[in-house]
TORLODREN-166736 format. One line per 10 residues: their letters; for each residue x, z negated, y of C-alpha. Coordinates in steps of 0.25 Angstrom, whole numbers, always signed. Layout:
TORLODREN-166736
A	X:Z:Y; ...
END
This chain:
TORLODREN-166736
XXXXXXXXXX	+530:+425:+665; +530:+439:+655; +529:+448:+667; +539:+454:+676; +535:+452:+690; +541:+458:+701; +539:+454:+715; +539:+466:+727; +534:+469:+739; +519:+473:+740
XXXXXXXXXX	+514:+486:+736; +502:+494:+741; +496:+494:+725; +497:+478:+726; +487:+476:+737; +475:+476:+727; +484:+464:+717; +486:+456:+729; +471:+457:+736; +466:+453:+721
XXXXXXXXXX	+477:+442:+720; +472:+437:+735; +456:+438:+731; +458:+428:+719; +468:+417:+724; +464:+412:+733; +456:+399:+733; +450:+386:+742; +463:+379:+734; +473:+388:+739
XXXXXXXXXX	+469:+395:+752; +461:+391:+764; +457:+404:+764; +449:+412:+753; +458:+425:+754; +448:+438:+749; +452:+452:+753; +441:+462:+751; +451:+475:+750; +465:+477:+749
XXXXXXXXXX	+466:+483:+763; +459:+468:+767; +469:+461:+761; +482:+471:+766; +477:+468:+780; +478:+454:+779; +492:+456:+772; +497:+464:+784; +512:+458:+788; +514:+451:+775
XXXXXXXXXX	+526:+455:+764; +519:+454:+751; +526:+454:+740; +519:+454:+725; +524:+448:+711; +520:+460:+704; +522:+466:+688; +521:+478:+683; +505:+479:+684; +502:+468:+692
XXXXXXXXXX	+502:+460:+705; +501:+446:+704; +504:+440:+717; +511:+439:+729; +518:+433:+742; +515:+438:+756; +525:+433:+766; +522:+434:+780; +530:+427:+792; +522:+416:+797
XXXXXXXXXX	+519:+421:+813; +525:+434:+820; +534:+426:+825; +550:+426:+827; +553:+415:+823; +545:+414:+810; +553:+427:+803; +562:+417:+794; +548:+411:+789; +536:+417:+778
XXXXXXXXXX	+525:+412:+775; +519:+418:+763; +506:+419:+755; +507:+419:+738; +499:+423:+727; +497:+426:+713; +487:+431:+705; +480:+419:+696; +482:+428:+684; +497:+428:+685
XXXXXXXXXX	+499:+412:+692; +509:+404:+684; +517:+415:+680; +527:+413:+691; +525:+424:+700; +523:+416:+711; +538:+408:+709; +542:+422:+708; +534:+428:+721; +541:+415:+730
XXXXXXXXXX	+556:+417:+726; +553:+431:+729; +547:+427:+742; +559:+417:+743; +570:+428:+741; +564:+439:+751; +562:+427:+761; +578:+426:+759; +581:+441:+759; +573:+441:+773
XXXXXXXXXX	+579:+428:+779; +566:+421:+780; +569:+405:+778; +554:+398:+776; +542:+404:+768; +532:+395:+769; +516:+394:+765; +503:+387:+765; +497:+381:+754; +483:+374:+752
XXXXXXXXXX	+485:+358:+749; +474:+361:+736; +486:+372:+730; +493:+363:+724; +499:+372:+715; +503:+382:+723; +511:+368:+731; +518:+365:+719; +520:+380:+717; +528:+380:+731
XXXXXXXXXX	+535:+367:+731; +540:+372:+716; +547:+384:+723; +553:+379:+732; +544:+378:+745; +542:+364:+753; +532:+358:+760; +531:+360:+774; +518:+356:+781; +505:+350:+776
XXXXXXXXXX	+493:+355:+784; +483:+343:+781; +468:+348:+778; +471:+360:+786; +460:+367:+779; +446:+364:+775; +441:+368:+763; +428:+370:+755; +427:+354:+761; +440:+349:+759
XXXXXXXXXX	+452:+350:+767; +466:+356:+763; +479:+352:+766; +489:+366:+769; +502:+365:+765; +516:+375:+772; +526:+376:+762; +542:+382:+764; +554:+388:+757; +564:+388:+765
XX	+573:+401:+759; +585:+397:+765
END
């Protein structure tokens, strides 16, 4: 990778990066949802109570990780469970290697021991991506979803920080 990518915590002139990286990767291979967010304020709304933290150059934003804790719940504060993305234009160029071990080293800096996500049975590569950085399989939801006529397996994946 020629750039020099610095990762940081979201700022208000990166809201209309990320609601353009939302509205164009999502697909039926790697989300049971189709996200689409109509307006920045839209898609603020729905980030409400996430830390997001964006892979960024001098110009540019080309992806993210939102972390949030799984429930409101006491005894889910050591545990994360984030969201990633980066924009097609900038995939393969390790900013999403570099997005998780900067999520692994704030998860350590704020004593929180699992992140953990979900991932569509179809994303393969996003499964070889995670199990290649360290995260381990922890649950298989068998056809949890059904989609465009077919059913899905879901996959929860962990790293344990410490």
């Amino acid at each position: 990778m020629d750039k020099h990518i610095t990762i940081r915590f979201v700022k208000e002139r990166d809201f209309l990066s990320l609601l353009e990286i939302e509205n164009t990767i999502w697909t039926n291979e790697n989300s049971p949802v189709l996200h689409f967010y109509e307006s920045v304020e839209e898609y603020k709304e729905k980030s409400e109570g996430r830390l997001i933290f964006v892979a960024t150059d001098e110009n540019n934003v080309h992806g993210f990780v939102a972390v949030h804790h799984p429930t409101s719940l006491p005894s889910h504060k050591k545990q994360w469970m984030f969201g990633i993305g980066v924009h097609p234009d900038s995939q393969s160029l390790g900013i999403g290697r570099q997005l998780l071990d900067f999520l692994k080293d704030i998860a350590a800096e704020e004593g929180i021991h699992k992140i953990s996500l979900r991932v569509m049975g179809t994303n393969t590569k996003a499964i070889q991506f995670y199990r290649k950085n360290g995260f381990v399989q922890e649950a298989l939801f068998k056809d949890e979803f059904f989609i465009n006529g077919a059913y899905c397996d879901d996959y929860q994946f962990a790293y344990f920080v410490d």
